[in-house]
MILOTOR-185751 format. One record per residue (C-alpha): residue number from 1; chain; x, y, z. Coordinates in Angstrom, 3 decimals. Example, Ala and Ser with C-alpha at 12.3 -4.5 7.8 and 13.67 -1.06 7.14 Angstrom:
{rec 1 'A' {12.300 -4.500 7.800}}
{rec 2 'A' {13.670 -1.060 7.140}}
This chain:
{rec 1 'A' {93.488 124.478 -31.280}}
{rec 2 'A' {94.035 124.651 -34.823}}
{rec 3 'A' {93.727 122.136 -37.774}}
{rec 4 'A' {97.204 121.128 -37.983}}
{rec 5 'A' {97.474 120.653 -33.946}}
{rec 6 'A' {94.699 118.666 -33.952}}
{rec 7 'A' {96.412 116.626 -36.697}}
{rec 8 'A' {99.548 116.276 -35.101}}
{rec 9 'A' {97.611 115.100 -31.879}}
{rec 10 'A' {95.485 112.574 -34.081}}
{rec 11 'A' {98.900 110.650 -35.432}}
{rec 12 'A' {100.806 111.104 -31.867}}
{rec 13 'A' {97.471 109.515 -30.396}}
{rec 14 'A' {97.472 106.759 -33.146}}
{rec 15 'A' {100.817 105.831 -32.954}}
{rec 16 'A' {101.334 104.731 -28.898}}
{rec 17 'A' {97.997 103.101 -29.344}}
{rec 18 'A' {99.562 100.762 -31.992}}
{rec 19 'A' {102.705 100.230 -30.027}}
{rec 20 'A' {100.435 99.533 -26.936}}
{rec 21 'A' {98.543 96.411 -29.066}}
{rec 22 'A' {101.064 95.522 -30.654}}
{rec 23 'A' {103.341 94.592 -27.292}}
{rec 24 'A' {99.777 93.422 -25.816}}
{rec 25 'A' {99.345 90.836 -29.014}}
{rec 26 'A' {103.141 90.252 -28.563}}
{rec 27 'A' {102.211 89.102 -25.080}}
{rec 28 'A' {99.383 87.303 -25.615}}
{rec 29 'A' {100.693 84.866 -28.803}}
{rec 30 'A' {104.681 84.972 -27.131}}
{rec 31 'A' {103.631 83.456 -24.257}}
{rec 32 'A' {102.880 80.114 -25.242}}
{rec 33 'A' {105.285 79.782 -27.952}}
{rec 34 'A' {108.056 81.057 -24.610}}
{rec 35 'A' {106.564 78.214 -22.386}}
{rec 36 'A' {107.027 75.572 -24.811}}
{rec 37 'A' {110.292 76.657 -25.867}}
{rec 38 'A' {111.563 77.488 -22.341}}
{rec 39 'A' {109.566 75.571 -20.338}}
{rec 40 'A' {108.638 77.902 -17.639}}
{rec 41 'A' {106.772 77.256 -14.609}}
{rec 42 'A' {102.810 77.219 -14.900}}
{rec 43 'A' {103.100 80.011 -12.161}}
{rec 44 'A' {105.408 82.239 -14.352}}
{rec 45 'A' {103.486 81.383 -17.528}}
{rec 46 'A' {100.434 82.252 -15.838}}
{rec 47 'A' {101.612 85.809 -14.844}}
{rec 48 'A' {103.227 86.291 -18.219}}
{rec 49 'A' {99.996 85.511 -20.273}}
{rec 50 'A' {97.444 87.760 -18.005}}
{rec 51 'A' {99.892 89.893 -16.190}}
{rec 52 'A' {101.415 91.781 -19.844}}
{rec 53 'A' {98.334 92.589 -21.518}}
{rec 54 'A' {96.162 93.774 -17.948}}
{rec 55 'A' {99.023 96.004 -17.615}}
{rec 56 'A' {98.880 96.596 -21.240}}
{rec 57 'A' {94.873 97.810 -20.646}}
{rec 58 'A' {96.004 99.967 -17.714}}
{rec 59 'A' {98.892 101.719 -20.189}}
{rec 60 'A' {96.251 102.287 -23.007}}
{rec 61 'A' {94.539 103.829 -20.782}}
{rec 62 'A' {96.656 105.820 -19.050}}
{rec 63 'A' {98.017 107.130 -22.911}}
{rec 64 'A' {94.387 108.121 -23.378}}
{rec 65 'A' {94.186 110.080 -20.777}}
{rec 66 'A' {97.429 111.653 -21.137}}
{rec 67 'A' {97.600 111.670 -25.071}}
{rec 68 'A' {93.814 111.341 -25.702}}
{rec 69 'A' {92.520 114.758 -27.878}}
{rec 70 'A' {89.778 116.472 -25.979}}
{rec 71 'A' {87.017 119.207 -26.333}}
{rec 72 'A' {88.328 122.486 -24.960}}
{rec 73 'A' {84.777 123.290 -23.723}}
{rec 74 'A' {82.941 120.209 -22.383}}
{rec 75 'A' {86.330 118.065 -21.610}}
{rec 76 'A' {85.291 114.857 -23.996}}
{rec 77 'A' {87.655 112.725 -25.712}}
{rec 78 'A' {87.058 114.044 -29.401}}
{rec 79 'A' {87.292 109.919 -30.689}}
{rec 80 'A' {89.426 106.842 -30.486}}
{rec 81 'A' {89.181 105.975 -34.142}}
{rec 82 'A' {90.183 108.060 -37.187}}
{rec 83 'A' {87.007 108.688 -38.609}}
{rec 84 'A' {85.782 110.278 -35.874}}
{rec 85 'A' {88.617 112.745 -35.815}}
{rec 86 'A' {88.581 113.107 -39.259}}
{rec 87 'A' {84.659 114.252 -38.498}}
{rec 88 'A' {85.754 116.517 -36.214}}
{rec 89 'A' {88.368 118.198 -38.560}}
{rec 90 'A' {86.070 118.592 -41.341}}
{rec 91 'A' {83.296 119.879 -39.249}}
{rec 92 'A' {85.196 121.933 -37.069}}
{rec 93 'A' {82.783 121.251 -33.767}}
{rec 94 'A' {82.856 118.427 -30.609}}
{rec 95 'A' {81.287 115.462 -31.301}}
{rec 96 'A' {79.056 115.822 -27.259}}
{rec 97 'A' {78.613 119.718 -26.527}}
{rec 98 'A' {78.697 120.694 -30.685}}
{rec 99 'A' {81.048 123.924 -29.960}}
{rec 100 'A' {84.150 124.642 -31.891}}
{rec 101 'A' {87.007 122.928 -31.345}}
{rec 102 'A' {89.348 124.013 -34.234}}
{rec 103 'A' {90.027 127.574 -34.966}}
{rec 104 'A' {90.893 128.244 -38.234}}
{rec 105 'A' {87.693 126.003 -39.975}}
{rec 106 'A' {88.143 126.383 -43.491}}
């Protein structure tokens, strides 16, 4: 993998994770302002408030595993936040096993 994929993996990876919290904190603050506005059922309100963001959890996770950046050699996740990635890009090496990850380390 080289610098720039690892880059382009990095933003990819932060982007859905944002759109996943986002809808989640959506969910979360929208319901109650929906069930005084529409007046749902408690049943429906219920569902709504703790249904969206447990099936928000279970998308986040399934983007990490699909999305999430991972060692070549020992099969880690390389980070969830930036400055962890941005430790792996400027020292070239995993985080767990300490092998190289990126190719072309300048």
């Amino acid at each position: 993998m080289t610098k720039t994929e690892l880059e382009v993996a990095i933003r990819r990876h932060s982007r859905y994770r944002s759109i996943i919290l986002f809808i989640m904190a959506a969910a979360v603050f929208g319901a109650p302002i929906a069930n005084i506005v529409f007046r749902f059922p408690a049943e429906l309100f219920l569902c709504l408030f703790l249904g969206i963001p447990i099936l928000g959890f279970f998308l986040a996770h399934v983007a990490l595993r699909v999305l999430g950046v991972r060692c070549p050699h020992c099969e880690a996740f390389l980070g969830m936040e930036k400055k962890k990635f941005y430790d792996v890009i400027a020292t070239g090496r995993c985080r767990k096993c300490g092998k190289s990850v990126i190719d072309d380390v300048a």
